[in-house]
C-alpha positions, 0 to 999 in steps of 0.5 A, spaced: 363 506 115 362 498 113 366 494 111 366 487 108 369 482 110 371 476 105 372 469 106 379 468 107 384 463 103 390 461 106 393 458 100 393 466 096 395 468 102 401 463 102 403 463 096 404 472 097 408 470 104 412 465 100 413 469 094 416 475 097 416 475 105 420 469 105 425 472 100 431 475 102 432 482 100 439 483 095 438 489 091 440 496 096 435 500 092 429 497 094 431 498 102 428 505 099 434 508 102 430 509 109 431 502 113 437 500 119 439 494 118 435 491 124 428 494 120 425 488 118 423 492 111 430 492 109 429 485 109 424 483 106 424 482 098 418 487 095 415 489 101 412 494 097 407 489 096 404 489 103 397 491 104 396 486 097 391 490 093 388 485 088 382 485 083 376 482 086 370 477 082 365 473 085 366 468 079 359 470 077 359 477 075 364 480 072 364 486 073 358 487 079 366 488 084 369 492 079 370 499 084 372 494 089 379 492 090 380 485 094 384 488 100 389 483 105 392 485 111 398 480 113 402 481 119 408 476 121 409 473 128 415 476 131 419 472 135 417 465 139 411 467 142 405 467 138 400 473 140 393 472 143 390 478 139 392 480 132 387 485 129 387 492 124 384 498 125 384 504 120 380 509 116 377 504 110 371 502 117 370 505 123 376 508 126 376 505 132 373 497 129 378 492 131 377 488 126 380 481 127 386 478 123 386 469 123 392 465 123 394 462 117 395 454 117 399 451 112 397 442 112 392 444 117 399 448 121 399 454 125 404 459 120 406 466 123 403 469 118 396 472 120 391 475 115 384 478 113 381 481 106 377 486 105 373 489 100 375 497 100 372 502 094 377 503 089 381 510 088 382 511 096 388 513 100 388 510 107 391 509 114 392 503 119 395 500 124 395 493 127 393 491 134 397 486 137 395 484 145 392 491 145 397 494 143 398 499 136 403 499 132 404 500 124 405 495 119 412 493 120 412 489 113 409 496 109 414 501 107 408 506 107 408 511 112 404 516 113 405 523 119 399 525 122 397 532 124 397 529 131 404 527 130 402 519 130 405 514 124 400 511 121 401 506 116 398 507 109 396 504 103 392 505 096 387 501 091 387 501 085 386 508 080 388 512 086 388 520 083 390 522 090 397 526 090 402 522 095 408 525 094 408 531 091 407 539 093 402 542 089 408 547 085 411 540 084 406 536 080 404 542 077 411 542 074 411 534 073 405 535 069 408 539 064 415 535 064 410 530 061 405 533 057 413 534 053 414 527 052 407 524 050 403 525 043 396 526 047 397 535 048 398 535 040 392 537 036 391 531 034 392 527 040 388 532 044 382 531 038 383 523 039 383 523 046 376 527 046 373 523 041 374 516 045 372 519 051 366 521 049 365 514 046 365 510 051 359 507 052 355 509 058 357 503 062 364 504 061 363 512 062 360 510 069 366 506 071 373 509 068 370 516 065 369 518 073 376 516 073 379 520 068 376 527 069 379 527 076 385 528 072 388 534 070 391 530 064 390 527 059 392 520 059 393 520 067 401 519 066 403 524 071 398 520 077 402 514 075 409 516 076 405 518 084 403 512 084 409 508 083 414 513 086 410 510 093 411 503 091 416 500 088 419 506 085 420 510 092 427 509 091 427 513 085 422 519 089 429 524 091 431 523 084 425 527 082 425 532 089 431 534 087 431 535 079 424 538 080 426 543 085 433 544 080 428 545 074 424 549 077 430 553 079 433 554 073 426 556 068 425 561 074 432 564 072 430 564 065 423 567 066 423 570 073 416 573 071 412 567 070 410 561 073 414 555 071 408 550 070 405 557 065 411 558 061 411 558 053 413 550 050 419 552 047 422 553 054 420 547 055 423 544 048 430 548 049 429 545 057 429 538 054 435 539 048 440 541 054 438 534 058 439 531 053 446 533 052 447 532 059 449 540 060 443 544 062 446 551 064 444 553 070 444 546 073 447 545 079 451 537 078 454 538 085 446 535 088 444 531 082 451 529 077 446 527 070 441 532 068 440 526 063 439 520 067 433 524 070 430 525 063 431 518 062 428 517 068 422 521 066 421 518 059 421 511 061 416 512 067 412 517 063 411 512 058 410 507 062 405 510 065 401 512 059 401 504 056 401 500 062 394 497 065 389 502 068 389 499 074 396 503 075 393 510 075 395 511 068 392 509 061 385 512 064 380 508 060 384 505 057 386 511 053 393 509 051 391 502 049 386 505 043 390 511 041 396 505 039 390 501 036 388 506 031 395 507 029 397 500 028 393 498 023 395 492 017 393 493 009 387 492 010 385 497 016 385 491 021 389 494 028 394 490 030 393 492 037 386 487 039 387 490 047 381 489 048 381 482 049 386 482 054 382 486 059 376 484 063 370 487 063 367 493 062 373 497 058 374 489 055 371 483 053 376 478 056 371 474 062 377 469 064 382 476 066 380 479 072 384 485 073 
């Protein structure tokens, strides 16, 4: 598998390793709760972001790269003395093709950042590894890992739209879906007839970029992907609020209803569920693993909305779906929407050509 390498820009590059490499991490959480002292991703500030995965345009067309995501390995010189070879290797190319990183220059200077950027398909789960003087290690600025089947660690990373499951068992995203579904408008009858009528609008442009996207989903809006998505980046420290609570709400539904599976249960389980947690008092909830049945509520809603009204790119609001529901709703006296998100948006879903994702 081929793999395009794109001409490297040390300015952009820069400007991430200043941004966030550079910067001291001073909030706990963002340790992700994992790291010793001495782990150079407990002290770096956002190190989530490491792969950086952007949007990609030729200044040409502006939607001829819209399925690829701009992908840049950047790997920090450790210690005084500078590595002869820096390269990557992993699952987006041929396995076993070293591909090379540059050293940075900043004024014409060598840095200690050294990078590569690649155009990778959008919707992928990968691993890699960087290949320093021949030897593999995995990303040491990159909190995703991933255990191999072999028992290696790998490094891993996503791009953009991504529906792959990252965190969750089967029963617990099975279990997530229905805790959201609960919270949005889009399982109702009338969110239900929206959402069908404006997929089936799309023209056959859009259907062929962002429809795709959407039938991978399970669910309507993809609300449920998103929570994944960011429970392995920036949200990971939040990732052991949701397996504990999922296992508590699976236990406690299973106490209520032994024969039937918790993700088939009637809504008005569901509904009683969520009147308990709101009360912060849900019988059968053990406080002793997890003090507020309320707090994860709140955790849930503000993830679950933020997934359903956020940029697709994210692995919600899938085809813009949320967006166009909240634009035929919110209309002046005179039936124009208040809520222009297409002009907001590149192309295709928009009509903005200056924003590229």
């Amino acid at each position: 598998m081929s793999v395009q390498i794109l001409e490297l820009d040390d300015q952009y590059v820069l400007n991430h390793c200043t941004k966030f490499l550079a910067r001291t991490n001073t909030d706990p959480r963002h340790n992700f709760g994992q790291f010793q002292d001495d782990d150079l991703r407990s002290r770096i500030g956002e190190s989530w972001r490491f792969p950086i995965i952007d949007a990609y345009s030729d200044g040409i067309d502006a939607t001829k790269y819209y399925d690829r995501n701009r992908v840049t390995f950047v790997y920090q010189q450790q210690g005084a003395t500078s590595p002869n070879q820096v390269a990557v290797i992993g699952t987006f190319a041929n396995l076993y093709e070293h591909i090379s990183l540059k050293n940075i220059k900043f004024l014409g200077e060598p840095t200690s950042y050294y990078a590569v950027s690649v155009l990778i398909p959008k919707g992928e789960v990968h691993t890699y590894k960087f290949i320093i003087d021949g030897r593999a290690i995995p990303d040491p600025i990159n909190p995703q890992r991933k255990i191999l089947d072999n028992g290696q660690e790998w490094s891993r990373f996503f791009t953009d739209f991504c529906t792959q499951p990252l965190n969750f068992d089967d029963w617990e995203y099975d279990l997530l879906e229905r805790l959201v579904e609960h919270i949005l408008p889009f399982r109702t009858e009338e969110g239900q007839n929206f959402v069908n009528r404006y997929y089936n609008s799309l023209d056959r442009q859009e259907a062929e970029t962002q429809v795709p996207y959407a039938y991978k989903l399970d669910e309507s809006v993809g609300a449920t992907n998103f929570i994944d998505n960011i429970l392995a980046r920036e949200e990971n420290h939040h990732l052991i609020d949701y397996k504990i609570c999922l296992e508590q709400i699976d236990r406690v539904l299973r106490q209520r209803n032994p024969f039937v599976d918790p993700n088939e249960m009637p809504r008005e389980m569901y509904v009683e569920l969520y009147k308990e947690m709101s009360t912060d008092n849900v019988n059968g909830w053990d406080k002793n693993k997890y003090g507020s049945p309320l707090h994860f509520l709140r955790l849930l809603r503000r993830h679950t909305y933020t997934g359903a009204f956020a940029h697709p790119k994210y692995g919600g609001n899938v085809g813009a779906a949320g967006w166009a529901y909240l634009a035929e709703r919110l209309r002046d006296e005179n039936g124009k929407t208040l809520f222009d998100w297409r002009r907001s948006i590149e192309k295709p879903l928009g009509v903005n050509s200056d924003y590229h994702g």
